[in-house]
C-alpha positions in Angstrom: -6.9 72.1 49.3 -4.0 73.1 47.5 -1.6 70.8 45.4 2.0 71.9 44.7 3.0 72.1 41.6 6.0 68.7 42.3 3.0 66.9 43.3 1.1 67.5 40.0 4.1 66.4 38.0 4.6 63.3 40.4 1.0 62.0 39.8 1.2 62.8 36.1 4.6 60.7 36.2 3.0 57.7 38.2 0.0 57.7 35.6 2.3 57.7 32.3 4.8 55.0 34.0 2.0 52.3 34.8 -0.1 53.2 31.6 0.3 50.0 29.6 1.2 51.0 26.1 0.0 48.7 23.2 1.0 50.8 20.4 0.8 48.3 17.0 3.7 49.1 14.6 2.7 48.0 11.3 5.8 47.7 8.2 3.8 48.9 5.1 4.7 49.0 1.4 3.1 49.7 -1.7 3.3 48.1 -4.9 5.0 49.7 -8.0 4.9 46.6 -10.5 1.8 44.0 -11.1 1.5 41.5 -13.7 0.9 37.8 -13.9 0.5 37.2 -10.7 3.9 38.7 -9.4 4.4 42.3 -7.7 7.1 44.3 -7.1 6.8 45.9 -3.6 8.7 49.5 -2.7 8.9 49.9 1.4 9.2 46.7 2.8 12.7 47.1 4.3 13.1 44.4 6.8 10.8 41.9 5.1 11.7 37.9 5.3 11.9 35.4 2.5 8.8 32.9 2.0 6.7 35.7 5.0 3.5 36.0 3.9 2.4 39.5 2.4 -1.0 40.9 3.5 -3.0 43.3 0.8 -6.1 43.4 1.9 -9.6 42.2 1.2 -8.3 38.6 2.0 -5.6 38.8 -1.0 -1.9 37.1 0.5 1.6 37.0 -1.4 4.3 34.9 -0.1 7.5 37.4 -0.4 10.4 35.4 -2.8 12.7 37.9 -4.2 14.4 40.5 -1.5 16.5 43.0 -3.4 18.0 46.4 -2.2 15.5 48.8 -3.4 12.2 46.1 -3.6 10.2 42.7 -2.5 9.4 40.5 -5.5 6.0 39.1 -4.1 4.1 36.0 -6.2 0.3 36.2 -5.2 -2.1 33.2 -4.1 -5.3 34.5 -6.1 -6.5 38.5 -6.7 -4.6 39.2 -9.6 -7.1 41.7 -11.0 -7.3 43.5 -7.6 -3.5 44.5 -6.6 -2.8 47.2 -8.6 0.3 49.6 -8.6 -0.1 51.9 -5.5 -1.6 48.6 -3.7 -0.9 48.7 0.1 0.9 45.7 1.2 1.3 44.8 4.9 3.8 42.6 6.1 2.5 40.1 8.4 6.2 39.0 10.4 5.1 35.1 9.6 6.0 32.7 7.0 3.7 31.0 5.1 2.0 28.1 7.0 -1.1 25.8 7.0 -4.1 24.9 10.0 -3.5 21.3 10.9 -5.5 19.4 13.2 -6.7 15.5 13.3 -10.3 16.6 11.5 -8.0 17.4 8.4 -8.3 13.8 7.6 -10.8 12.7 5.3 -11.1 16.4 3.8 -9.8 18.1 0.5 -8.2 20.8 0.4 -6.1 23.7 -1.1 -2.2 24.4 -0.3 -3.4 27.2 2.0 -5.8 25.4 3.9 -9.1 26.0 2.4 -11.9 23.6 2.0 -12.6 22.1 -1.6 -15.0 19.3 -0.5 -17.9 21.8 0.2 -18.1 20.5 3.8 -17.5 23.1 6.7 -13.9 24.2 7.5 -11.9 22.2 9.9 -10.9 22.6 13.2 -7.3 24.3 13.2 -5.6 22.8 16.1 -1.9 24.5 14.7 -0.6 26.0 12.0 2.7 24.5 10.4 5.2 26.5 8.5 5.2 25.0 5.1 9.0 25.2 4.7 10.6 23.5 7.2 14.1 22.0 7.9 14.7 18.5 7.3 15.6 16.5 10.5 19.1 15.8 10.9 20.8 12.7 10.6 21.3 12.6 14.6 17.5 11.8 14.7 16.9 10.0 11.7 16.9 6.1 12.0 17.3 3.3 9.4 14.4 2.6 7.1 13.7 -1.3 9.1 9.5 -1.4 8.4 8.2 -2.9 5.2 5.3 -0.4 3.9 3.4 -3.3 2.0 1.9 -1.8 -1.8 0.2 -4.5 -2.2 1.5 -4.5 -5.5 3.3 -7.7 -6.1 5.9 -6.9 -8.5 7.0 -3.9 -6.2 6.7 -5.7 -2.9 8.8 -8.5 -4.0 11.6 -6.7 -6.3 11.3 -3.3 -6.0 10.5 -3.0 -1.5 9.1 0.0 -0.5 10.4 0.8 3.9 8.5 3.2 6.1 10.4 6.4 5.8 12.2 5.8 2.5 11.5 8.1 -0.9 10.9 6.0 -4.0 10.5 7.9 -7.2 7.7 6.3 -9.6 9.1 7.5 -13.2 7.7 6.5 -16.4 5.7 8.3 -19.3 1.8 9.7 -19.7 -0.3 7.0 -19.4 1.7 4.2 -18.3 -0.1 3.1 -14.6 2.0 5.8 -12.5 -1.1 7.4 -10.7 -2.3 3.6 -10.4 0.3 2.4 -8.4 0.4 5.2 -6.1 -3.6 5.0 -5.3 -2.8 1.3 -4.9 -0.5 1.8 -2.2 -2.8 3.9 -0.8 -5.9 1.3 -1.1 -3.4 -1.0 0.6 -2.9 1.3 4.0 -6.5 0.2 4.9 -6.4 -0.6 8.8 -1.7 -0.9 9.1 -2.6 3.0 11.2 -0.4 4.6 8.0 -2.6 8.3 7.7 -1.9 8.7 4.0 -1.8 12.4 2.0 -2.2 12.8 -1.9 -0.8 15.8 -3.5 -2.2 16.6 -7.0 -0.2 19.6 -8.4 -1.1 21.0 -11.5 -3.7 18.0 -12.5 -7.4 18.7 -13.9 -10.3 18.9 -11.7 -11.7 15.9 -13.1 -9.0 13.4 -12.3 -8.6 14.8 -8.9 -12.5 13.8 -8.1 -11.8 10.8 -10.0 -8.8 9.8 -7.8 -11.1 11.2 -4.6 -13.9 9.1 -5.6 -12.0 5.6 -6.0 -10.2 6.2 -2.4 -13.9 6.7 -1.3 -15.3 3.8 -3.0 -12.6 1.8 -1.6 -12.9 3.2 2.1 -9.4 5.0 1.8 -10.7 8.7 2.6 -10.8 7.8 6.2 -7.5 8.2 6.9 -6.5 9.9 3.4 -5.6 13.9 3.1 -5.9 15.1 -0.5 -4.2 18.5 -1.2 -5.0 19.7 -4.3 -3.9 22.1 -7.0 -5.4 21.9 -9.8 -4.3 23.3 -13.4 -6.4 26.2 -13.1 -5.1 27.7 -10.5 -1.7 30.2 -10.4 1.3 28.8 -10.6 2.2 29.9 -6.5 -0.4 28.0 -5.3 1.0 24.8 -7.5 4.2 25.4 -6.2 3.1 25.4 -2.9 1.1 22.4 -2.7 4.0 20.0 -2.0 5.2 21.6 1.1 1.9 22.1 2.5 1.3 18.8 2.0 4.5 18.0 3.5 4.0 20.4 6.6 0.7 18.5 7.3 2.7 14.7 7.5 5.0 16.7 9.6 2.3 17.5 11.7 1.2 13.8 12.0 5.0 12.8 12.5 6.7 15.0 15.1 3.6 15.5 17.1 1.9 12.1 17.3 4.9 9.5 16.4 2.9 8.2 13.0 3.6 6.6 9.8 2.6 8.8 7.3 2.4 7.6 3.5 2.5 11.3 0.9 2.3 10.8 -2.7 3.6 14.1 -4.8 1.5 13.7 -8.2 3.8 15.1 -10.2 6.8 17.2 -9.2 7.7 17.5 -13.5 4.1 20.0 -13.1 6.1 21.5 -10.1 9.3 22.4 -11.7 7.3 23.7 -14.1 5.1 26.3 -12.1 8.7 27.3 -10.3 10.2 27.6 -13.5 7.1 30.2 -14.9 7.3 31.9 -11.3 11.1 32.2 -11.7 11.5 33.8 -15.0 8.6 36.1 -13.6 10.5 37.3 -10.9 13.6 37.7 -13.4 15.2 35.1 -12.4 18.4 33.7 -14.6 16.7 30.9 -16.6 20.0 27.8 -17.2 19.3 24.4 -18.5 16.5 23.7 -20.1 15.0 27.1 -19.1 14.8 26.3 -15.2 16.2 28.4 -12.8 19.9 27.2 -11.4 18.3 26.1 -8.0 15.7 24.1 -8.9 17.3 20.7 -7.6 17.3 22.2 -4.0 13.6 23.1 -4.8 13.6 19.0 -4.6 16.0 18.1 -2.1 14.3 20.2 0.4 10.8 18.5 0.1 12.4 15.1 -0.4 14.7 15.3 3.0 11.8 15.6 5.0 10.8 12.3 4.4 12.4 10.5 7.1 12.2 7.6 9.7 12.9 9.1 13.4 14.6 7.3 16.2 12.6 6.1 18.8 13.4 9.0 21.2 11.8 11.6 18.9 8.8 9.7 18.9 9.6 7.1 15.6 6.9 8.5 13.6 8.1 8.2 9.6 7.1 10.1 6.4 7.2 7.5 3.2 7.3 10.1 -0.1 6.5 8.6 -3.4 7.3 11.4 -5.8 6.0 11.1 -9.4 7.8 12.5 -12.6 6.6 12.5 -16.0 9.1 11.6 -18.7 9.1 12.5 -22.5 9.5 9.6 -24.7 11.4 7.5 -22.0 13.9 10.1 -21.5 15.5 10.0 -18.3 18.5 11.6 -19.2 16.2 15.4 -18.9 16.9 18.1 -16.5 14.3 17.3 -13.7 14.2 13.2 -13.7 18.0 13.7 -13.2 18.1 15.7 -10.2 14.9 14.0 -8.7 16.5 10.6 -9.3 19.7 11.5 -7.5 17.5 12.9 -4.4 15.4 9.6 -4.2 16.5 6.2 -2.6 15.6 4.1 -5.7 13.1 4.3 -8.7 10.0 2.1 -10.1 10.4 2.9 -14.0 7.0 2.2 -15.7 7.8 1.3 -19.7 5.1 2.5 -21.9 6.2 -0.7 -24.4 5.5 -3.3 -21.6 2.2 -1.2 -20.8 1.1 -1.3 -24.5 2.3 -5.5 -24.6 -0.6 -6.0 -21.7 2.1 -6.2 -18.5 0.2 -4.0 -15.9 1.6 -2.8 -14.0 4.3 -2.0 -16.3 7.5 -2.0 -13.9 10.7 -2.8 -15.7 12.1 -5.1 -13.4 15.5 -4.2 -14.6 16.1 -0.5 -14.5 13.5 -0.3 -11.4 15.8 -0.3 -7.9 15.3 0.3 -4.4 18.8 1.6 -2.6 17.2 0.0 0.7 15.9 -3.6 -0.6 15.9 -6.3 1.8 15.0 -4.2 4.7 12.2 -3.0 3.8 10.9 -6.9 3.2 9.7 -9.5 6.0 11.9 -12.3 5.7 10.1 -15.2 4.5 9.4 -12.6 1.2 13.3 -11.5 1.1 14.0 -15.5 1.0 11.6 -15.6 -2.0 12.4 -12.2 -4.4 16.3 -12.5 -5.0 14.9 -16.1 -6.9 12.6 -13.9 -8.8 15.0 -11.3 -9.8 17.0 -13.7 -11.2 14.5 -15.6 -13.3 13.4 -12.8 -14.9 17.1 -11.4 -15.5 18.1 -14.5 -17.4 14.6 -14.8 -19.0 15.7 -11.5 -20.6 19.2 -12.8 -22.0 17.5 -15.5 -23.4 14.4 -14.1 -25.1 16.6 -12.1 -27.3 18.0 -16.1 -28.3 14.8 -17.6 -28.3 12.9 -15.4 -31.0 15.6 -16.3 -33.7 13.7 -19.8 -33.7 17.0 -21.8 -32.6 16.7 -25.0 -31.0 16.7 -24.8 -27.3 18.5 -27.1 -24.9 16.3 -28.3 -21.9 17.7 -26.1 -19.5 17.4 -22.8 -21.8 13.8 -23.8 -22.6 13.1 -24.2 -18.6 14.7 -21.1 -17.7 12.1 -19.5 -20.5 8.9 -21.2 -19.6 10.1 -20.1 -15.7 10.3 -16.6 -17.1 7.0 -16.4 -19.0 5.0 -17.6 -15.7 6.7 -15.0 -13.5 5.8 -12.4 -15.8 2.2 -13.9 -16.0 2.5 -13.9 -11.8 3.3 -10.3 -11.6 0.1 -9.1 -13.8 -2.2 -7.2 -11.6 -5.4 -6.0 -11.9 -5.8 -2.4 -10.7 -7.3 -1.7 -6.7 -7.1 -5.5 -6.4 -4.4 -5.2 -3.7 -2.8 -8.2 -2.6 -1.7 -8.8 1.4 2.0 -9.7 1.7 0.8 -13.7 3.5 -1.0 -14.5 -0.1 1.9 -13.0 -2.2 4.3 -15.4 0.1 1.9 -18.3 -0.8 2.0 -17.2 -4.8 5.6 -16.4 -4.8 6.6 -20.2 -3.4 4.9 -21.7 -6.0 6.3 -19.7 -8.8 9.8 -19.5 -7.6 9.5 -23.3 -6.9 8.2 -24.8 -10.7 4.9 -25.6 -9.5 4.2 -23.5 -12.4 5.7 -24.9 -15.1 3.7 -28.1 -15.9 0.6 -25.2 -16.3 -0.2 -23.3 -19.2 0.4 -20.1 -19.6 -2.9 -18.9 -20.1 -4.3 -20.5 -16.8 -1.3 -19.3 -14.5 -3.6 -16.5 -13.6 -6.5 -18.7 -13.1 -4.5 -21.0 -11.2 -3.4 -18.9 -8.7 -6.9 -16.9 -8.2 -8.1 -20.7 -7.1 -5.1 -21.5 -4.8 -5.4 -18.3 -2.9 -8.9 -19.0 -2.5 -8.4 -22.5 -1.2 -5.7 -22.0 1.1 -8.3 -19.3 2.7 -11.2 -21.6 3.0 -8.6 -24.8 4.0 -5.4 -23.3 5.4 -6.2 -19.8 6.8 -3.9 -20.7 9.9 -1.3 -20.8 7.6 -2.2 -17.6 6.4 -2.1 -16.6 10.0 1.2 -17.9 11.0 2.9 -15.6 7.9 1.6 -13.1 9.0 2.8 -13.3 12.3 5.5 -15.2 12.4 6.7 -13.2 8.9 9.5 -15.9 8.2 9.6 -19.0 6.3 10.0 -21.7 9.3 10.6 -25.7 7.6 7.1 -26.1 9.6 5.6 -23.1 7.1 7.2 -24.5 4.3 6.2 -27.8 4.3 2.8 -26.7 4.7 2.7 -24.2 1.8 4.0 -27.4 0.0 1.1 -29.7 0.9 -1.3 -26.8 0.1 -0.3 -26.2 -3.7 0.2 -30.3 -4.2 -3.4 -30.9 -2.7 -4.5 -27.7 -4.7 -2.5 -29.1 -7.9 -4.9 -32.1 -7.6 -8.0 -30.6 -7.7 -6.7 -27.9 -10.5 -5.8 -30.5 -13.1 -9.2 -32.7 -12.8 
């Protein structure tokens, strides 16, 4: 049989039009430059800031610097490997973590790996670790208390669901404490908690693991860590991977998520060292010009949504490290205009045996009473009062003067306040016992009892009103207001309590 030569062409054109092509287009550069961690890439032409850059053998860059002629690349590990003449792949995606639910209770690195020696999670999703904040069309007005269990912060300095309160202060002074506090305190409010450790050493990262074990706070805690070994990229991007993974728990499943960024002073730092790398312009204080938008744009994403975009929240408690009490410096600046109020830790209080050392005075919180249940916002603005004319007068009082009644009163109330707000550390205190406490030092019950046995006093009354008046305990916690029926009950509880104390 023979075939025309039109219907040799027509079959060949039926074949070629229903042949599906899948022809993989791959951009490729090479590098040029390599040292410390930061390449220089030639041939990269339609590359994307933050993609991540593929070299090979399991070696990634995240892409930071686009100009005309190259890529500026900073690398996540294989330093020794890329060389010049290096291929590097583009890989059209930005850098992004696995999330999933089995991510809680686990430890791991900014990109997603393992550090607990268990197997790898389950990815359900990956989230881009830079992402835009959500607008203010969506955000909703910080309204929830998030309870520290702290009672000098619960009561002056109130913490909301979806607010960013900066913990500032210098080394050693109980900053770390206070966040692993709040953290202790989450146990069974449904609050799925994430610690960020950038730039710490390994040591006080299993440290900080192994109290939130011992205290049963690694079932619903995320720790993302990056320690002081590693390169400064992978410091840098363990805040936002942390943040993309409360994101995750937020947008996607409507839930209160607690992140504590320990400490974004180590952060500037590994930007700044990544910055003058890439050639960057160093200005003040050798940081590059945009390092407060290297802030702002982790801090925004800390928000409480509306009810229609599922009311999840994400509560940031950004640390920063001061020198000598200096707030004035470069970074506590910028991160103190970002935040919505501050808990400064004094290293002079620490050192004088106040733990934890919050300065009741230059510590704020920009949303205040409504992040507080009311029968404790009835009780705190007493307490902030107290302790502001205890000040005034302390300054009188150690000239050795004689004292009028009243001045002497308004002292002793002072002293018992600040022997009140002493804390052991991991011994949380639920808001219903710190209602109990606070009425009885706002109130004088205090002041007929030593100094020295204010702390024993109150360990007792606690204890009693459990064993005697736990519906009373009950009905705060419920009913979260001081009713006159409440009241008059806490009353008769510290009298009959006061009893038994002074036999």
């Amino acid at each position: 049989m023979l075939i025309k030569p039109e219907e040799i062409s027509d079959i060949i054109r039926k074949k070629i039009d229903g042949y599906d092509s899948k022809m993989k287009i791959d951009e490729v550069g090479h590098v040029i430059e390599s040292g410390d961690g930061v390449v220089k890439i030639f041939g990269l032409k339609n590359c994307m800031a933050n993609e991540l850059i593929d070299f090979g053998n399991g070696i990634y860059g995240m892409a930071m610097n686009l100009e005309e002629e190259s890529v500026g690349c900073v690398l996540f590990g294989g330093e020794k490997e890329v060389k010049e003449g290096t291929i590097a792949k583009r890989t059209g995606k930005p850098v992004s973590i696995g999330v999933s639910d089995e991510i809680i209770g686990r430890v791991v690195n900014p990109l997603g790996e393992v550090l607990d020696g268990k197997e790898p999670y389950k990815v359900d999703k990956y989230r881009d670790v830079e992402f835009l904040a959500p607008s203010v069309m969506i955000r909703k007005s910080v309204d929830t208390p998030l309870q520290t269990g702290i009672l000098a912060i619960d009561s002056m300095i109130p913490i909301g669901r979806g607010q960013r309160e900066l913990i500032i202060g210098d080394r050693q002074t109980g900053k770390t404490a206070i966040a692993i506090d709040t953290i202790i305190n989450q146990k069974g409010q449904d609050v799925i908690c994430i610690y960020v450790a950038i730039g710490q050493k390994s040591s006080s990262v299993a440290g900080v693991v192994n109290t939130l074990k011992k205290h049963g706070a690694m079932d619903y805690t995320i720790v993302v860590s990056s320690t002081a070994s590693d390169s400064a990229p992978i410091q840098f991007l363990a805040p936002y991977a942390g943040s993309a993974i409360a994101e995750y728990f937020m947008y996607e499943q409507g839930k209160d998520v607690l992140i504590v960024y320990d400490d974004l002073s180590k952060h500037a730092q590994s930007y700044r060292a990544m910055s003058l790398l890439l050639r960057r312009s160093p200005g003040r204080e050798a940081y590059p010009g945009d390092v407060f938008y290297l802030h702002s744009r982790l801090l925004e994403r800390a928000a409480k949504l509306d009810d229609e975009h599922g009311g999840g929240s994400i509560t940031a408690l950004p640390i920063i490290e001061t020198l000598a009490g200096d707030v004035s410096a470069y970074v506590p600046t910028n991160v103190i205009s970002i935040t919505d109020g501050q808990i400064y830790l004094e290293s002079e209080l620490f050192f004088g045996g106040q733990r934890p050392a919050v300065n009741a005075g230059l510590s704020v919180s920009r949303v205040g009473g409504a992040a507080q249940i009311k029968a404790m916002k009835k009780l705190s603005g007493r307490i902030r009062i107290d302790l502001a004319q205890y000040r005034e007068l302390a300054s009188f009082a150690q000239f050795g003067s004689d004292l009028d009644k009243s001045t002497q009163d308004k002292l002793i109330q002072g002293e018992r306040i600040l022997e009140l707000i002493k804390q052991p550390q991991y011994q949380t205190i639920p808001v219903e016992r710190q209602v109990v406490m606070l009425y009885a030092a706002v109130n004088g019950y205090l002041s007929d009892i030593e100094n020295s046995k204010v702390k024993e006093f109150n360990k007792g009354l606690i204890e009693y009103v459990q064993e005697k008046h736990q519906n009373l305990l009950n009905e705060i916690k419920t009913k979260k207001d001081l009713t006159k029926e409440i009241e008059e009950e806490i009353k008769e509880s510290i009298n009959e309590y006061k009893r038994i104390f002074s036999l």
